[in-house]
DRENNU-808271 format. One record per residue (C-alpha): residue number from 1; x, y, z. Coordinates in steps of 0.2 Angstrom, whole numbers, plus 2048, in hexadecimal, padded with zeros to 3 digits. Example, Ala and Ser with C-alpha at 12.3 -4.5 7.8 and 13.67 -1.06 7.14 Angstrom:
% DRENNU-808271
<pt i="1" x="83E" y="7EA" z="827"/>
<pt i="2" x="844" y="7FB" z="824"/>
This chain:
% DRENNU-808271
<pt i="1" x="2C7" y="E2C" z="6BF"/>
<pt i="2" x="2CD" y="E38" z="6B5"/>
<pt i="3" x="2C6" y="E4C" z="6B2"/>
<pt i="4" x="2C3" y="E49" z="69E"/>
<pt i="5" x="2B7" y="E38" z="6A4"/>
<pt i="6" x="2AE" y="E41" z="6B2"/>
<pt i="7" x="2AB" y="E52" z="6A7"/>
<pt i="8" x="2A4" y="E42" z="699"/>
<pt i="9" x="297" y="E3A" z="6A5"/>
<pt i="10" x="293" y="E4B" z="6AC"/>
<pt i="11" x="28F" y="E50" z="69B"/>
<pt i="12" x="286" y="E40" z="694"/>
<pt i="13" x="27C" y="E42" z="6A7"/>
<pt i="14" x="277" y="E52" z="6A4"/>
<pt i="15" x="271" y="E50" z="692"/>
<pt i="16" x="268" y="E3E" z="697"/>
<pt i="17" x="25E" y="E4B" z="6A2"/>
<pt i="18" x="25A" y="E56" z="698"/>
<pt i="19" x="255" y="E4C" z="68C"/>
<pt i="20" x="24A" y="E44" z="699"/>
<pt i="21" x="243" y="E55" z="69E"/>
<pt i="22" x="240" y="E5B" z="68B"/>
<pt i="23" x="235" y="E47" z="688"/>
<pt i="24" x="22C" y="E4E" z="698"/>
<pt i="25" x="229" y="E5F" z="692"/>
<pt i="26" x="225" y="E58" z="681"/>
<pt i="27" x="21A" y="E4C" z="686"/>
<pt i="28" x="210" y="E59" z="693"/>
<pt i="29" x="20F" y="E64" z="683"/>
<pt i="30" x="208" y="E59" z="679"/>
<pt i="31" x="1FC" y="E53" z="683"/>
<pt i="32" x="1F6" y="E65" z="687"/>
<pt i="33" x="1F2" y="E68" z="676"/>
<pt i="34" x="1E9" y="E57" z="675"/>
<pt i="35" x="1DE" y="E5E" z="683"/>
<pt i="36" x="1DB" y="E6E" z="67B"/>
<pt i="37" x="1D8" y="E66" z="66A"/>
<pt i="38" x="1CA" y="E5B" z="674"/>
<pt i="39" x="1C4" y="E66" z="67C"/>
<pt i="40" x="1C2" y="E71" z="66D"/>
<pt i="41" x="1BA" y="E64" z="665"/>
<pt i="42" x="1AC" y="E60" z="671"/>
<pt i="43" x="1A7" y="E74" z="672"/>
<pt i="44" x="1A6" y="E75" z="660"/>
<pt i="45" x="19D" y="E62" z="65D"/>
<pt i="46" x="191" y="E65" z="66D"/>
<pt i="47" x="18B" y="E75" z="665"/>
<pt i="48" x="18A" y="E6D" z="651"/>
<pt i="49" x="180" y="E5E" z="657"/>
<pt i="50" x="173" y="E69" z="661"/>
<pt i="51" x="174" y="E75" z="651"/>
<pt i="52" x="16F" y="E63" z="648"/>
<pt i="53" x="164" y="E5E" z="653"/>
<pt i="54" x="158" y="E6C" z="653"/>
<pt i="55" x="159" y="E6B" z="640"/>
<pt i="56" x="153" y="E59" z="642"/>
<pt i="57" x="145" y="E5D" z="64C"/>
<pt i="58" x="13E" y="E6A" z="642"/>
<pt i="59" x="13F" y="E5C" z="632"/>
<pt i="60" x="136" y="E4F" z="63F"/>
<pt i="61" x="127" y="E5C" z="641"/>
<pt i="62" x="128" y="E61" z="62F"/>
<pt i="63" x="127" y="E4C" z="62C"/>
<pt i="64" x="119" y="E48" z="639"/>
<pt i="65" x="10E" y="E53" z="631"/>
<pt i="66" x="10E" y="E46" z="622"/>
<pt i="67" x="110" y="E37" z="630"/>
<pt i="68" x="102" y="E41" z="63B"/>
<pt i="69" x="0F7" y="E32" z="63A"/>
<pt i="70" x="104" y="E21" z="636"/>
<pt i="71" x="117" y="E20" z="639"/>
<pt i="72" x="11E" y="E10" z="634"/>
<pt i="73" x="12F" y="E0A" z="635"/>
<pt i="74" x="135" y="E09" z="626"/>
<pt i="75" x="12D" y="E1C" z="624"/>
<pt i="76" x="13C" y="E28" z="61D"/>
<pt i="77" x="13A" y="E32" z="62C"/>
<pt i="78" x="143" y="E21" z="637"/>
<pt i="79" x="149" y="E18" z="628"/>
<pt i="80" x="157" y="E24" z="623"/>
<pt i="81" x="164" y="E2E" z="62A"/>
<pt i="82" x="167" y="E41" z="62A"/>
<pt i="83" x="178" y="E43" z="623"/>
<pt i="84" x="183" y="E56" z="623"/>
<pt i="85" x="195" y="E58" z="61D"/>
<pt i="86" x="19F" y="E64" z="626"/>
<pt i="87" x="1AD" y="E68" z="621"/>
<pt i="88" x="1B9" y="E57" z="626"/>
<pt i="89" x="1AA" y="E53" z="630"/>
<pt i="90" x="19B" y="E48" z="62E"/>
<pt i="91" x="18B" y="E4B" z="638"/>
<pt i="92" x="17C" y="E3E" z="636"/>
<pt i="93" x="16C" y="E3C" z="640"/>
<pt i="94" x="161" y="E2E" z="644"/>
<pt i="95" x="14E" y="E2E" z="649"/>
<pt i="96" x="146" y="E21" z="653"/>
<pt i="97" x="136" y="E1E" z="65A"/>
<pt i="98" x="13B" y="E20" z="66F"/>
<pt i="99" x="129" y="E1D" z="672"/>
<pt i="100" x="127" y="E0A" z="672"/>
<pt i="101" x="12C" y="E04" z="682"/>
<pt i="102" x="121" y="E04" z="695"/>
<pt i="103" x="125" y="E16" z="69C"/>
<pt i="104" x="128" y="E15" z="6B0"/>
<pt i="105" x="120" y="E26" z="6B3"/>
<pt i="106" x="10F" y="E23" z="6AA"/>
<pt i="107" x="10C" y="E17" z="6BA"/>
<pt i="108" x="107" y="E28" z="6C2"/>
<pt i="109" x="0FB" y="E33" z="6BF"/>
<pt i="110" x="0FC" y="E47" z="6C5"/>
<pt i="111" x="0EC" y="E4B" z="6CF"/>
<pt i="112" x="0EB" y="E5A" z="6DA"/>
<pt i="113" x="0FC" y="E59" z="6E1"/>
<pt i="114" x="0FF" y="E4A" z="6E2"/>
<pt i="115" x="102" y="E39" z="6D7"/>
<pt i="116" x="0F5" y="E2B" z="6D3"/>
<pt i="117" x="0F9" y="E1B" z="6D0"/>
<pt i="118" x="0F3" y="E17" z="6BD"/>
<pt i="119" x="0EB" y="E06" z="6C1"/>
<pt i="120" x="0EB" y="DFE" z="6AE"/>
<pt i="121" x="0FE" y="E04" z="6AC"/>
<pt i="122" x="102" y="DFB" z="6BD"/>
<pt i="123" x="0FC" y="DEB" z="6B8"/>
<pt i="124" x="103" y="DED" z="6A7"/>
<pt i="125" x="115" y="DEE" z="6AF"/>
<pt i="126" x="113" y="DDF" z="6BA"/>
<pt i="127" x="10E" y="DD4" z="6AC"/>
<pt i="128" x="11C" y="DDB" z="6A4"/>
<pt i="129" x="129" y="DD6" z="6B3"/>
<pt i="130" x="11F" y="DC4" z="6B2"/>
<pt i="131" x="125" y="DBF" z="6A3"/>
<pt i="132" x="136" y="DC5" z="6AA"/>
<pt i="133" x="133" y="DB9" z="6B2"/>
<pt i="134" x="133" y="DC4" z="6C2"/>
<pt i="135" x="12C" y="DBB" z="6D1"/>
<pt i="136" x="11C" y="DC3" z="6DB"/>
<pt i="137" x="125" y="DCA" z="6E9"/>
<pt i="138" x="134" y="DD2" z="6DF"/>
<pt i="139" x="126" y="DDB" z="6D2"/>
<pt i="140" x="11B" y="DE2" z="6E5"/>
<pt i="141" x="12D" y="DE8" z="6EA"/>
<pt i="142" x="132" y="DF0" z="6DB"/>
<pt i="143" x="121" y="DF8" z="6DA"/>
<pt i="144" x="11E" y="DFC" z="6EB"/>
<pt i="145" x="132" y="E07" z="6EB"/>
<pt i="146" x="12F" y="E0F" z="6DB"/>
<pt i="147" x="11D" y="E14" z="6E0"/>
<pt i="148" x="125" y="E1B" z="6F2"/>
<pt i="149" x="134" y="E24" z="6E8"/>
<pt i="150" x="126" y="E2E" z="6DD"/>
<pt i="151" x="119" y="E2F" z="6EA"/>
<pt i="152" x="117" y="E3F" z="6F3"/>
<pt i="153" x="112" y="E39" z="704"/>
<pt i="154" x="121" y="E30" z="710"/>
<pt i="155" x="115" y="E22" z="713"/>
<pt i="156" x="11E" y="E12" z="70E"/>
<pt i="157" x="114" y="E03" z="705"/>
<pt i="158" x="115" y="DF2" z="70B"/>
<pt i="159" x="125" y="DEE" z="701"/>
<pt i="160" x="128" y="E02" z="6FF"/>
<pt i="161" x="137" y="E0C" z="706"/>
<pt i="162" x="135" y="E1F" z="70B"/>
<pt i="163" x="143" y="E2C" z="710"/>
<pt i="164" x="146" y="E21" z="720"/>
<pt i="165" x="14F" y="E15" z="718"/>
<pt i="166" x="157" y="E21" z="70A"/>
<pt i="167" x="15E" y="E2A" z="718"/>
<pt i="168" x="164" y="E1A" z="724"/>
<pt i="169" x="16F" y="E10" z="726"/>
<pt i="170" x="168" y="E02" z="718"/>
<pt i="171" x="16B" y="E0F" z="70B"/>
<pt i="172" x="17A" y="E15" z="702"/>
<pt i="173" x="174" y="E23" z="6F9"/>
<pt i="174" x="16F" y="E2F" z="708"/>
<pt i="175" x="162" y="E39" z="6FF"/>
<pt i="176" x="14D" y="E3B" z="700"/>
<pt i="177" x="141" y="E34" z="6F5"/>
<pt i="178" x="13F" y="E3D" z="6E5"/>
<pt i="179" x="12B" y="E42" z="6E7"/>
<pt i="180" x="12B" y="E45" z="6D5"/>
<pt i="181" x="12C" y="E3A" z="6C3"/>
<pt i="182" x="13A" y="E31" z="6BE"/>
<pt i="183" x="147" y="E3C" z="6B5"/>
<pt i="184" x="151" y="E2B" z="6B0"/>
<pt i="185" x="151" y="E18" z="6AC"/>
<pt i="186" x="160" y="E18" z="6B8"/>
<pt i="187" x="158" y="E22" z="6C4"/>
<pt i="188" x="14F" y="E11" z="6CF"/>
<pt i="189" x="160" y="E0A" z="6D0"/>
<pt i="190" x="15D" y="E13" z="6E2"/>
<pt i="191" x="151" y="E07" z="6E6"/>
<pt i="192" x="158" y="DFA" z="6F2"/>
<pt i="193" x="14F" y="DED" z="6E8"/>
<pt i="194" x="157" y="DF0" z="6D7"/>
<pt i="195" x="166" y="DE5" z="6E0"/>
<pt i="196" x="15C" y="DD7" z="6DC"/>
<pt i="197" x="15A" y="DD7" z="6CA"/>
<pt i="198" x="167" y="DD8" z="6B9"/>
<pt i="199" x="164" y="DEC" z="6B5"/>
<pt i="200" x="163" y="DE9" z="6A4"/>
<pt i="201" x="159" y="DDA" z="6A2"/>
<pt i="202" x="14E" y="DE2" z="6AD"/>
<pt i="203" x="14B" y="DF3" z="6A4"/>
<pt i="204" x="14A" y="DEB" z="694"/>
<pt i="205" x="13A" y="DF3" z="68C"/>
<pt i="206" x="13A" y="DFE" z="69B"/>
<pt i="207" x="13D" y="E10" z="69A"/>
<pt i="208" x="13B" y="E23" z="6A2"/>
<pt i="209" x="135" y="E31" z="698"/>
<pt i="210" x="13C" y="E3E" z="6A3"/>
<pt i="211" x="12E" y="E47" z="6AE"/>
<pt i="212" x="11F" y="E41" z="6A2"/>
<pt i="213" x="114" y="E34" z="6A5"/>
<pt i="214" x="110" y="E33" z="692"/>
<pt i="215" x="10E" y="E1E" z="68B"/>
<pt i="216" x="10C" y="E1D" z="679"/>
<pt i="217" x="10F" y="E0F" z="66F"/>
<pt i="218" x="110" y="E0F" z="65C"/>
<pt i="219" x="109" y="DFE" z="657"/>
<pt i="220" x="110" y="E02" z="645"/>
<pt i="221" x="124" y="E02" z="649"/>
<pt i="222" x="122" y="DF2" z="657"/>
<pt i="223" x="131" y="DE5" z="652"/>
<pt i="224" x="134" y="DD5" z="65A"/>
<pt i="225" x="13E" y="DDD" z="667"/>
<pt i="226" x="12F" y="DE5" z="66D"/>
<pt i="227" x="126" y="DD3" z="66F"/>
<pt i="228" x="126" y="DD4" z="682"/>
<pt i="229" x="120" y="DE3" z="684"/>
<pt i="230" x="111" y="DE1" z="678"/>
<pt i="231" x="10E" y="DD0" z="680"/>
<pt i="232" x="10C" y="DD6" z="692"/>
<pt i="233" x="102" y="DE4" z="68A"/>
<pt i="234" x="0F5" y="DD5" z="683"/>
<pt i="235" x="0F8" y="DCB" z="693"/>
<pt i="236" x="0FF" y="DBF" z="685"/>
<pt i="237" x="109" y="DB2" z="68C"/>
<pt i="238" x="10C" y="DAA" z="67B"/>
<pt i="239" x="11B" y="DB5" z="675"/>
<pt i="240" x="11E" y="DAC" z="664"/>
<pt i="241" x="10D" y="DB0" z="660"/>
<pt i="242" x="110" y="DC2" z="666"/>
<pt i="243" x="120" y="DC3" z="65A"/>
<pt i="244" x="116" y="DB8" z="64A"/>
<pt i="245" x="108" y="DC7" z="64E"/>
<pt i="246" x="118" y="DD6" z="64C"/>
<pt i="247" x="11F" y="DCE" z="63E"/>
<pt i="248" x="10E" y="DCA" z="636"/>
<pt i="249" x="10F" y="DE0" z="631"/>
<pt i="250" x="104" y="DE7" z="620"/>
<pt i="251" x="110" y="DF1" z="616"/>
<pt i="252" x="105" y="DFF" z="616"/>
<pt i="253" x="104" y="DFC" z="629"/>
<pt i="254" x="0F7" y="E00" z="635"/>
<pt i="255" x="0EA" y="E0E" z="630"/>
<pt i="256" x="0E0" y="E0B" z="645"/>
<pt i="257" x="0E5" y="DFF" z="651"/>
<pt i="258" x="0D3" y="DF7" z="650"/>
<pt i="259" x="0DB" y="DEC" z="644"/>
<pt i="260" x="0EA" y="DE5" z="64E"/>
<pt i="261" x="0E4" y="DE2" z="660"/>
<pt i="262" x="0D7" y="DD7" z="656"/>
<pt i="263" x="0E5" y="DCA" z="658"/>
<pt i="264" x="0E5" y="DC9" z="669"/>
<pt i="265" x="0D6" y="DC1" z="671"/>
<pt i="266" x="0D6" y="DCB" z="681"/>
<pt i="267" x="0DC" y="DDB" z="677"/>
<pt i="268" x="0CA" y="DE4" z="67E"/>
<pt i="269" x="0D0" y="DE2" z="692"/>
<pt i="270" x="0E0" y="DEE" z="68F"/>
<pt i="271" x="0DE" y="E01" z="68E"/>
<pt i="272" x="0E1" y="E03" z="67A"/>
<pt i="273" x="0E5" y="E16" z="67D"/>
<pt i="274" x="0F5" y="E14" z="67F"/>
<pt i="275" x="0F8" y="E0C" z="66E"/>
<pt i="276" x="0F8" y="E16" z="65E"/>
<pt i="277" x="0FD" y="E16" z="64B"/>
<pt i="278" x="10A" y="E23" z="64C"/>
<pt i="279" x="118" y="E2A" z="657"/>
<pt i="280" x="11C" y="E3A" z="663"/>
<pt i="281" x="12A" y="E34" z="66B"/>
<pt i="282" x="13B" y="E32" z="663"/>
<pt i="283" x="14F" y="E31" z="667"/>
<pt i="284" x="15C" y="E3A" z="65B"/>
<pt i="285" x="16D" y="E33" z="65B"/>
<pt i="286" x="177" y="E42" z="653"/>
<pt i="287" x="18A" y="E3E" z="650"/>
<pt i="288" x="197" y="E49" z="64C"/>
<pt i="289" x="1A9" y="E3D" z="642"/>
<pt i="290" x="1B7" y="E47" z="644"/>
<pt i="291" x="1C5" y="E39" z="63F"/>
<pt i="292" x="1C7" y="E2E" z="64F"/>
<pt i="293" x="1BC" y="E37" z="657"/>
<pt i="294" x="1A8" y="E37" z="65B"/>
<pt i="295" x="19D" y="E44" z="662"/>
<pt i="296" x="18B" y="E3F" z="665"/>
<pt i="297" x="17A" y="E44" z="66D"/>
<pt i="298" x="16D" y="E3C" z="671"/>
<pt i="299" x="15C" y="E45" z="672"/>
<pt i="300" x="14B" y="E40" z="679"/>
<pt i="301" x="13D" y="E4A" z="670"/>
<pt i="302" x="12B" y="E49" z="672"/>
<pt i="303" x="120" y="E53" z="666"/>
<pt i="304" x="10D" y="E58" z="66C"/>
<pt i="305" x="0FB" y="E56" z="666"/>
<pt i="306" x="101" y="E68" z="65B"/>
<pt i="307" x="112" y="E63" z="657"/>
<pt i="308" x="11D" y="E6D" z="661"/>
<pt i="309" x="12B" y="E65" z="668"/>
<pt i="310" x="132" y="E64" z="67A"/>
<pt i="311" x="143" y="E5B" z="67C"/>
<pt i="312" x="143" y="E50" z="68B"/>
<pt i="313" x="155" y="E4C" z="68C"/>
<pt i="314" x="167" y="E4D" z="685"/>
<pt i="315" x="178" y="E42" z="686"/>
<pt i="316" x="185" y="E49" z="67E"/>
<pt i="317" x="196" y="E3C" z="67D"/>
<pt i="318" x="1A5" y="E40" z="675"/>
């Protein structure tokens, strides 16, 4: 071969490299400033939608002072969107009623140290899981674990687990019982007999207001989905009638709730406390559309008998 050829491939080598090595450093580069830019964004989204979402609370409290005694669905305050341009940018924010569903932690009352089993919730929840069509032994399991994870004592029930088997060799999350409220849905997934059942189908109308113990369900903003709930509630096995009873709403709504458990035969058996006209719990979905790109928190507020406001939890998502 001769010199002109070799210094030819040398050359043609030598730039195929380097053009190899510039797509690389290119690429790297890019990429860099696509992380930034993200990253960027999520700083600057995280602290707009909690700038939003402190707006929105302060309209929910200004609103509930009309609502103080009837929300409804198709009220303003959860019928229509909070919408902000910024810039590029749109920010809008939903209200809903977070209240309506059978809260884990109000199966325990705080007494002197320690947690009480609230009777009337307990039985309300295992008629729920019946028409789950959970069988007995499951529902006493289920019950038995999530009363020994909240419990303070180390004393497991009969189908109860305590730190011994959190700690063995059965478990696989090597950790103590909580001694405390649920802080999350997803938190009795550490129960050895969530195994046994479809999560989802199982926590439908089942949720965890983080360390309350609050139950409070709006009889004016109940919808179909809801039928299960209301049903076990009634000890109503009849669900079509339980939906025909939702559907069956007054425009105007409810003004007491004398007037609605009057459609259920055993209404008087249940504790009517926990139903009401209006609502104190509610999830804000903010969301920040930038482009191709969504930024979004979720908040869990719950507004007292004054109407100040605590928030119980946040999700942000980008």
């Amino acid at each position: 071969m001769n010199k002109p050829g070799v210094i030819l491939i040398t050359t043609l080598l030598v730039i195929l490299i380097m053009s190899v090595i510039s797509t690389q450093i290119s690429k790297t580069f890019m990429l860099s400033m696509q992380r930034e830019m993200y990253m960027d964004f999520s700083n600057t989204s995280y602290q707009l939608l909690l700038s939003a979402e402190a707006q929105a609370i302060k309209k929910i409290q200004q609103e509930m002072k009309m609502y103080s005694t009837k929300l409804k669905s198709e009220d303003s305050l959860l019928k229509n969107g909070m919408y902000y341009p910024i810039g590029t940018r749109t920010l809008q924010i939903s209200v809903k009623d977070a209240g309506n569903c059978f809260n884990l932690n109000s199966l325990f009352t705080p007494k002197q140290g320690k947690y009480e089993l609230n009777k009337s919730q307990k039985e309300w929840l295992e008629r729920l899981l019946r028409l789950k069509e959970v069988d007995e032994i499951n529902i006493q399991s289920l019950l038995d674990q999530l009363i020994d994870w909240v419990d303070k004592d180390n004393q497991p029930r009969n189908y109860g687990a305590e730190n011994y088997f959190y700690t063995g060799p059965g478990s696989s999350i090597k950790q103590f019982t909580s001694k405390r409220l649920l802080a999350h849905l997803s938190e009795i997934k550490s129960l050895p007999i969530i195994d046994q059942f479809d999560f989802y189908a199982l926590t439908e109308g089942i949720c965890v207001l983080p360390y309350s113990n609050r139950q409070n369900i709006n009889i004016n903003t109940l919808n179909v989905s809801n039928a299960l709930l209301l049903a076990s509630f009634f000890a109503e096995n009849n669900l079509e009638f339980v939906e025909s009873e939702i559907l069956d709403f007054p425009e105007e709504g409810y003004d007491n709730i004398d007037s609605f458990i009057k459609k259920f035969p055993e209404a008087n058996k249940y504790p009517r406390q926990v139903l009401g006209t209006n609502s104190r719990i509610f999830q804000l979905k903010s969301q920040l559309h930038d482009k191709n790109i969504i930024a979004e928190l979720e908040t869990l507020v719950i507004l007292d008998i004054s109407n100040q406001s605590k928030v119980l939890n946040r999700n942000f998502n980008l």
